[in-house]
Structure formats: structure tokens, C-alpha cells
ROBAFI-810429 format. One record per atom (N, C-alpha, C): x, y, z. Coordinates in steps of 0.001 Angstrom, whole numbers, plus 500000, padded with zeros to 6 digits. Atoms other than C-alpha are relative to their C-alpha. Layout:
BEGIN
XYZ/...
END
This chain:
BEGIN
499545500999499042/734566063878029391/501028500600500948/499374499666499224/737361065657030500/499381501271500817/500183498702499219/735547068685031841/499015499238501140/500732501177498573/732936065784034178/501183500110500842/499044500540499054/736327064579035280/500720501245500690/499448499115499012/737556068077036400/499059500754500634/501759499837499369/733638069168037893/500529499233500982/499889501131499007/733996066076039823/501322499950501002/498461499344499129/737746067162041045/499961501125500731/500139498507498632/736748070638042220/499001498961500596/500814500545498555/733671068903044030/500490499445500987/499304501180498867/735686066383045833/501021500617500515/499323499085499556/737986068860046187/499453501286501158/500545499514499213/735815071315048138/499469499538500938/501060500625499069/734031068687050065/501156499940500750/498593499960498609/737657068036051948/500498501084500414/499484498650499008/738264071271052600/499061500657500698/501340499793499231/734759071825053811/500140499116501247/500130501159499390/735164068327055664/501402500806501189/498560499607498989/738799069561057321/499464501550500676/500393499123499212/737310073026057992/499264499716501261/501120500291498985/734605071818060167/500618499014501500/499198501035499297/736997069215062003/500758500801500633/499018498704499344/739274072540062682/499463500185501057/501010499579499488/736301073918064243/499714499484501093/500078500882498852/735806071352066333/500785499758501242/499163499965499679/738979070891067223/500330500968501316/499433498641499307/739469074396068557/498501500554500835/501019499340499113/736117074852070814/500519499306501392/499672500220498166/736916075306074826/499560498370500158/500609500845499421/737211071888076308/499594500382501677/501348500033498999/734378071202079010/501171499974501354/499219499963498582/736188072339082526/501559500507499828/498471499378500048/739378074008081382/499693501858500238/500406499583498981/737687077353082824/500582500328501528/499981500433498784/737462075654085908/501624500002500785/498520500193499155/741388074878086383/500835500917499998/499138499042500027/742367078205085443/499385500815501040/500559499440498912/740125079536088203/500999500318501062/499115499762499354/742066081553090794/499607499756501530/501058500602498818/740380079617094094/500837501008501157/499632499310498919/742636082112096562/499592500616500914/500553498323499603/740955085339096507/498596499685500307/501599500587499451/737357083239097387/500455499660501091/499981500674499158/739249081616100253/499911501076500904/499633499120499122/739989085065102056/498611500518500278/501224499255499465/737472087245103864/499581500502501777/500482499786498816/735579087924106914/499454498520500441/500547501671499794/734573084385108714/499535500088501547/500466500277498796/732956083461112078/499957498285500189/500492500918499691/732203080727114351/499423499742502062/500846499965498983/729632079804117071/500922498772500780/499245501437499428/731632076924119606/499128500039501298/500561500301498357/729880075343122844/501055498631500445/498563500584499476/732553073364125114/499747499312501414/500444500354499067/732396071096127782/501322499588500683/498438500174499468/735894070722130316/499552499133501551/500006500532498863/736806068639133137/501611500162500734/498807499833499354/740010069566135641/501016498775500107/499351500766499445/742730067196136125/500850500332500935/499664499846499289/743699067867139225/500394498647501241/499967501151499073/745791064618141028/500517500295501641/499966499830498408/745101064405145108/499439501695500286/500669499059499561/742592067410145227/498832499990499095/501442500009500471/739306068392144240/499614500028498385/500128499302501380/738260068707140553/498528500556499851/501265499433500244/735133070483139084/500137500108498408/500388499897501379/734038071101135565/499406501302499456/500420499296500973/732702073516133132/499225499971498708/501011500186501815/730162074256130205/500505501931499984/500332498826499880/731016077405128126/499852499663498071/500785499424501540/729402079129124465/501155501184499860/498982498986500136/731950081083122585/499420500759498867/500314499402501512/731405083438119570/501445500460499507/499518499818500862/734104084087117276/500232501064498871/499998499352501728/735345086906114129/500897500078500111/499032499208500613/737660087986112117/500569500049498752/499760499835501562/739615087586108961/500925498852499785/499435501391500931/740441084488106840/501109500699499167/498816499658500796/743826085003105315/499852498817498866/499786501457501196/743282081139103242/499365499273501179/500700501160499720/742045077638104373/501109499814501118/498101500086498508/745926077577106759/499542500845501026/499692498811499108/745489080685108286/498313501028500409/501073498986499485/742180082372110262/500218500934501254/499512499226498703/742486085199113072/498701500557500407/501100499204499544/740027086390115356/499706500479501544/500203499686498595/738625087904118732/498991499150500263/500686500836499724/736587085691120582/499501500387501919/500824500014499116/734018086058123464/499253499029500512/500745500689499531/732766083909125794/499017499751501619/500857499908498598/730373083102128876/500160498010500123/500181501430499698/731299079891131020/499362499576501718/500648500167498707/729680078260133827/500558499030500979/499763500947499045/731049076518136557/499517498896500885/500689500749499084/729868073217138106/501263499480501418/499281500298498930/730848072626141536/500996501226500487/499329498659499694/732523076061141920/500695500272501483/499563499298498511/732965076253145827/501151498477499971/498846501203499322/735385072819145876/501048501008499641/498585499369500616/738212074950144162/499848501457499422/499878498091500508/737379078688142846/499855500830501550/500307499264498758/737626081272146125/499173500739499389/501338499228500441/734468082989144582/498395499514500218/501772500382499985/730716082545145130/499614500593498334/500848500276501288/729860083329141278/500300498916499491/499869501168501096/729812080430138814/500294500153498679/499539499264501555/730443082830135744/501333500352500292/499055499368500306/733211083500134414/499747500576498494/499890499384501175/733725085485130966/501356499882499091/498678500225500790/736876084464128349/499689501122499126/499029498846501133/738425087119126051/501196499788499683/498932500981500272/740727085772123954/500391500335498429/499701499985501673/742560085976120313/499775498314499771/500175501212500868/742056083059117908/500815499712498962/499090500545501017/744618081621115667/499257498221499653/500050501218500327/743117078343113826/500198499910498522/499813500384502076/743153076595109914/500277498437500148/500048501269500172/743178073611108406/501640499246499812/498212500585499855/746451071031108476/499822499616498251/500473500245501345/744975069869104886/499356500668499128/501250499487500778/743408071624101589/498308499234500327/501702500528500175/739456071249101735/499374499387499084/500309499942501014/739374070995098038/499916498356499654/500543501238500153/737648067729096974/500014498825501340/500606500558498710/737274066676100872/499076500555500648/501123498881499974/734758066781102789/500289499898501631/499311499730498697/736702065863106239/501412500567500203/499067499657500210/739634067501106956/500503500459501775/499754499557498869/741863067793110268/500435501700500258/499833498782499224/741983071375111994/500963500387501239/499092499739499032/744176073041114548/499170501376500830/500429498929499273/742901075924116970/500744500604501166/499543498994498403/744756078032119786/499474501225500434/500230498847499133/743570080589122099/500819500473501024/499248498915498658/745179083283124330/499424500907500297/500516498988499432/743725085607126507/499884499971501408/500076499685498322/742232085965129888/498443499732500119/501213500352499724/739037085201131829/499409501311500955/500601499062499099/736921088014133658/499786498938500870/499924500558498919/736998086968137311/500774498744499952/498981500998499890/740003084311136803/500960500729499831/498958499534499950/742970085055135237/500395499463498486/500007500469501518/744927084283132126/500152498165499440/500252501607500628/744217081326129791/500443499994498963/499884500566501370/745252079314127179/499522498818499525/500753501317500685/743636076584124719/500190499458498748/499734500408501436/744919074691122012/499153498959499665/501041501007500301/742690072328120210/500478499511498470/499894500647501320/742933069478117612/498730499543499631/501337500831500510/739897068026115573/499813500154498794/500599500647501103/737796067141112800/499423501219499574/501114498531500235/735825070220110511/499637499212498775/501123500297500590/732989068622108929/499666500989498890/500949498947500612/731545070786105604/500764500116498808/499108499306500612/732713072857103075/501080500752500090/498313498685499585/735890075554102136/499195501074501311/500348498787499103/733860078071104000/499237499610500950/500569499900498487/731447076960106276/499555498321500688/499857501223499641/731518073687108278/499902499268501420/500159500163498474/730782071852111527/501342499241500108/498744500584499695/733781071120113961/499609499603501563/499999501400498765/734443068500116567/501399500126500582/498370499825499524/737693069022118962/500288499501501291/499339499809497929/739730068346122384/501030500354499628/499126499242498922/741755070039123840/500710500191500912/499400499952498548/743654071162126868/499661501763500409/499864498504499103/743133074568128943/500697500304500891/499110498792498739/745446076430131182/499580500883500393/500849499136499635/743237078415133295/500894500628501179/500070498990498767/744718081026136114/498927500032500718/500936499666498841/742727080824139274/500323499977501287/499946499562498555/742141082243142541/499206498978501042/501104501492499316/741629078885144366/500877500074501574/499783500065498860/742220077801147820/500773499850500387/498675500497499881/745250076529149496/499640498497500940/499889500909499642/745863073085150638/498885499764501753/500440499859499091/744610073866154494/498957500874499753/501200499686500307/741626075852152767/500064501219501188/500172498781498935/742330078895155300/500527501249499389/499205499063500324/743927081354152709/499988499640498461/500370499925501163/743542082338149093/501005499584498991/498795500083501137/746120081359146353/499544500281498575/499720499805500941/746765081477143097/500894499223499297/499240501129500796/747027078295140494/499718500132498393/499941500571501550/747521077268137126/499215498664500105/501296501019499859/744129074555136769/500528499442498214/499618501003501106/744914072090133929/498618499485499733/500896500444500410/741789071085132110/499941499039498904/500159500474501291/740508068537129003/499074500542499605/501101499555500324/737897069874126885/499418499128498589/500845500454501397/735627068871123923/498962500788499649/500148498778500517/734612071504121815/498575499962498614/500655500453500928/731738071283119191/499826501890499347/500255499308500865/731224073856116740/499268500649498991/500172499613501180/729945075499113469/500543501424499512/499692498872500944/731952078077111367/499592500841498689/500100498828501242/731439080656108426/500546500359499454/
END
């Protein structure tokens, strides 16, 4: 009798330490997405990046002529993070209405320009997020320009469509008041900018 009753004590005895082992076990397997939050998302944000932009401007010019513009830009360079992108930028723009205010008979002009833009917000679990953009450079056959731009970037961390306005400060070789003699102004523009980046 007494040796049942100590049989029956180791059994019940092993079954809880079998029972608590297995519960250990359990215990101690990776939870689902802890991985994920130790992930170092930085060193993915950096790189090489692009973006294609087409742009459409109109002059504000009050008590003289205005004219407009369509231009296609291309874009590179290097993503420092989701804040901070830098790049050279090339473009071809076209002039409508060109003879009220440019002293030139072409309608092209050509921008060359640096690029400073990034986001004002992380990307991370959005999927809109406001943007910032400035340009500096110069225009073949104008003069020097600048363009800052606010808007919307549609997408993912890396590649995403963007929506913007703007303002431009264009240098040009325009007419003078009595149209008999060449000058040289500072042209104030609005623009709206459409996009897709990389």
C-alpha cells in the first residue's frame, strides 16, 4: 500500500514537472513581431534616389504683360533619411507667349539647378505625408533661379507620387517699359508641380 502511494507520488510528481517544463518552453519562444521593432529602419532609408517632375507656371506680373510656362525635370542624388535628400537636377522648359516679355526669339530655356527636399513628417505607417522642396541654380538662356515648393507625396518610404506649388524667381532678359531697350528683371512666378520619385 505504501509503495502504490509513493508510485503514484513520483508519477504526479513528474507529470508537474513535465507540465511546468513545457509551459517554460512556451513561455520563452520569440514573440510574433519583436524582430520587427528591433529592426534598424535607418540604413534602408539612405541611398541613391531619383525623381521625374513635370510643372506648369504662370507670371505674376501687376500692370504688364504675363506669359507662362510648361517644363519636365529629372532629378539624382543621395538620400541621407526620409528629412534630408540632395540632388542635381536638369531640366527643359517651354515658353508660352515668349515675345510679350523674354527679349529672345527661342521658347526654350534649360534649368540647372541643386535640389534640397524631405519630408516635414515620418512616412512610417502613412501613406500621405507633407513634403518641402527648394531649388537653386540658373537657366541656360535666362539667368539665375530659385524654387521652393510645398506639397503632398503620395506612396511609400521610398518611392511615391508628389503634388506641389510653389513660387519661382526667374532672372530675365526682358524688355523695358517703352519696349525700345533690353533689361534685366527678376519675373515672379506660381507653379504646380506633379511628380514621381525613387
Amino acid at each position: 500500500m505504501v509503495v502504490r502511494h509513493f508510485i503514484a507520488g513520483l508519477i504526479a510528481a513528474a507529470c508537474s514537472v513535465a507540465a511546468s517544463a513545457q509551459i517554460n518552453q512556451v513561455t520563452r519562444l520569440p514573440q510574433v513581431g519583436a524582430s520587427e521593432k528591433q529592426a534598424d529602419y535607418t540604413s534602408a532609408g539612405s541611398g541613391f534616389w531619383m525623381a521625374a517632375e513635370a510643372s506648369a507656371a504662370y507670371s505674376c506680373r501687376l500692370f504688364n504683360s504675363n506669359f507662362g510656362y510648361t517644363e519636365i525635370d529629372a532629378v539624382a542624388g543621395y538620400r541621407f533619411n526620409e528629412y534630408v535628400r540632395v540632388g542635381l537636377g536638369l531640366g527643359a522648359r517651354y515658353y508660352f507667349d515668349n515675345n510679350k516679355v523674354r527679349s529672345t526669339l527661342s521658347e526654350w530655356a534649360f534649368p540647372i539647378f541643386l535640389n534640397i527636399r524631405g519630408n516635414f513628417i515620418p512616412t512610417r505607417y502613412r501613406d500621405v505625408v507633407p513634403y518641402y522642396s527648394f531649388d537653386i541654380g540658373g537657366t541656360v538662356r535666362d539667368g539665375f533661379m530659385l524654387r521652393p515648393t510645398v506639397g503632398l507625396r503620395v506612396g511609400l518610404e521610398r518611392s511615391a507620387f508628389l503634388v506641389g506649388l510653389g513660387y519661382v524667381g526667374q532672372d530675365l532678359s526682358t524688355y523695358s517699359r517703352d519696349n525700345l531697350r533690353k533689361t534685366r528683371r527678376f519675373v515672379n512666378f506660381i507653379t504646380l508641380k506633379l511628380g514621381y520619385e525613387f
